[in-house]
Structures are given as structure tokens and as C-alpha cells.
C-alpha positions in Angstrom: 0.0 0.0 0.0 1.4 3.0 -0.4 0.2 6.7 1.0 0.7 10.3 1.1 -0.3 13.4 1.4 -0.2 16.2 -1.1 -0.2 19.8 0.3 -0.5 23.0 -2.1 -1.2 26.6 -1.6 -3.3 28.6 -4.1 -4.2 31.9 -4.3 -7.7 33.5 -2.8 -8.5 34.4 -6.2 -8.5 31.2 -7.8 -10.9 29.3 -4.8 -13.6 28.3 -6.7 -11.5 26.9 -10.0 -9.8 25.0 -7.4 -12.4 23.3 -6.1 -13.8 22.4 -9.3 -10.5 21.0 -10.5 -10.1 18.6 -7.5 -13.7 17.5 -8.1 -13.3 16.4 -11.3 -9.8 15.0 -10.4 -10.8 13.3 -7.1 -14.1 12.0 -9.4 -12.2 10.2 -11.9 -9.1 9.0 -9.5 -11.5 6.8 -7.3 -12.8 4.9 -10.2 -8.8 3.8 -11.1 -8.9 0.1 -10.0 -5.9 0.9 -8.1 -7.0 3.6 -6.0 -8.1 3.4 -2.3 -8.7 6.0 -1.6 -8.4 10.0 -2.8 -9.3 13.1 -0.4 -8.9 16.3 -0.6 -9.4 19.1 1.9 -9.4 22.5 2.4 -7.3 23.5 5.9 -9.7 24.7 8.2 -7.6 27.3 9.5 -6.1 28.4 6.0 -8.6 28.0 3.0 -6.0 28.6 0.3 -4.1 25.5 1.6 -5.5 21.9 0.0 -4.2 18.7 0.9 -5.1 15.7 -0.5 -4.8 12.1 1.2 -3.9 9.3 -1.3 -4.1 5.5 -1.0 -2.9 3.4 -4.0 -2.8 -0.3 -3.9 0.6 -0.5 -4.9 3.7 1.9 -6.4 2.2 1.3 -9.9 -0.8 2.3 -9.2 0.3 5.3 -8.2 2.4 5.7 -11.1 -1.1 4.3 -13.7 -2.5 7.6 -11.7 0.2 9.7 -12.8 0.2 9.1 -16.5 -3.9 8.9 -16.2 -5.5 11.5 -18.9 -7.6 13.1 -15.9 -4.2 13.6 -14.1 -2.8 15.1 -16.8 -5.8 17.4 -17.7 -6.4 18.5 -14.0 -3.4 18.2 -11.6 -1.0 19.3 -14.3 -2.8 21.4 -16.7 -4.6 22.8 -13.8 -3.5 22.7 -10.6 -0.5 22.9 -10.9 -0.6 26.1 -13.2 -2.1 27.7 -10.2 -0.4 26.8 -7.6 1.9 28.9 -5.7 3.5 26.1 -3.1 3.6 22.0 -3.3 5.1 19.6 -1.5 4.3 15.7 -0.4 4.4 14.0 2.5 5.1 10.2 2.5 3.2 8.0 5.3 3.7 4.5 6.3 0.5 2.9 8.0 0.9 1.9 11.6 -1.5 -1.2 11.2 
């Protein structure tokens, strides 16, 4: 299994492209038949902040996501045109 987090910080301007960019991407990345699960948030005390928990079955999984059209369209050609900070946070699951 592997897991992560993806943080990002956007500007207050582009709020509500945001959020319909992460609904179409989270939409299409939980029907991948290697995805477990794919969350985004807003930070409750920052609403320019998103991060995004993923769960892939496996490293190539994660990887099929990556090279998936909706990746490309949204994360790539959208998010991360807009995005003014990203970084990713590995996890390893206790049980």
C-alpha cells in the first residue's frame, strides 16, 4: 500500500476553480482500480491550503495515476498552473 499526502497553496483568487479542479480529479481518480482512496481538503484554518490524502494499492498504481488523462488534464494542466507552493508528504500505516 502506499500513501501520502499532497499539500499545495493557491491563491484567494482562484478558490472556486480549485475546487472544481479537485472535483473532477478526485471523481475520476477513485474509479482507477488501483485507488483506495483519494481526499482532498481545504485546511480549516487556512482556506488557500489543500491537501489531498492518497491511497494506491501499490507503487504502480500510483504511477497508472500519474500518467492517467484526468491527471494530466487536471493536476498538471490545472492545478498545478495555479499553484503557488507544493510539497508531499510520504506515510507509512501503523497497522
Amino acid at each position: 500500500m502506499t500513501s501520502f499526502l499532497i499539500r499545495m497553496k493557491f491563491s484567494p483568487d482562484d478558490r472556486a476553480e480549485i475546487a472544481d479542479l479537485l472535483m473532477k480529479l478526485a471523481e475520476a481518480s477513485r474509479q482507477e482500480p488501483g485507488c483506495v482512496s483519494y481526499i482532498p481538503h481545504r485546511s480549516e484554518g487556512d482556506p488557500d491550503t489543500v491537501v489531498i490524502y492518497e491511497q494506491y494499492r501499490d507503487a504502480a498504481a500510483e504511477e497508472a495515476h500519474r500518467k492517467s488523462a484526468h491527471f494530466k488534464r487536471y493536476a498538471v494542466g490545472g492545478l498545478y498552473q495555479k499553484m503557488l507552493e507544493r510539497s508531499r508528504e510520504d506515510l507509512d500505516a501503523l497497522v
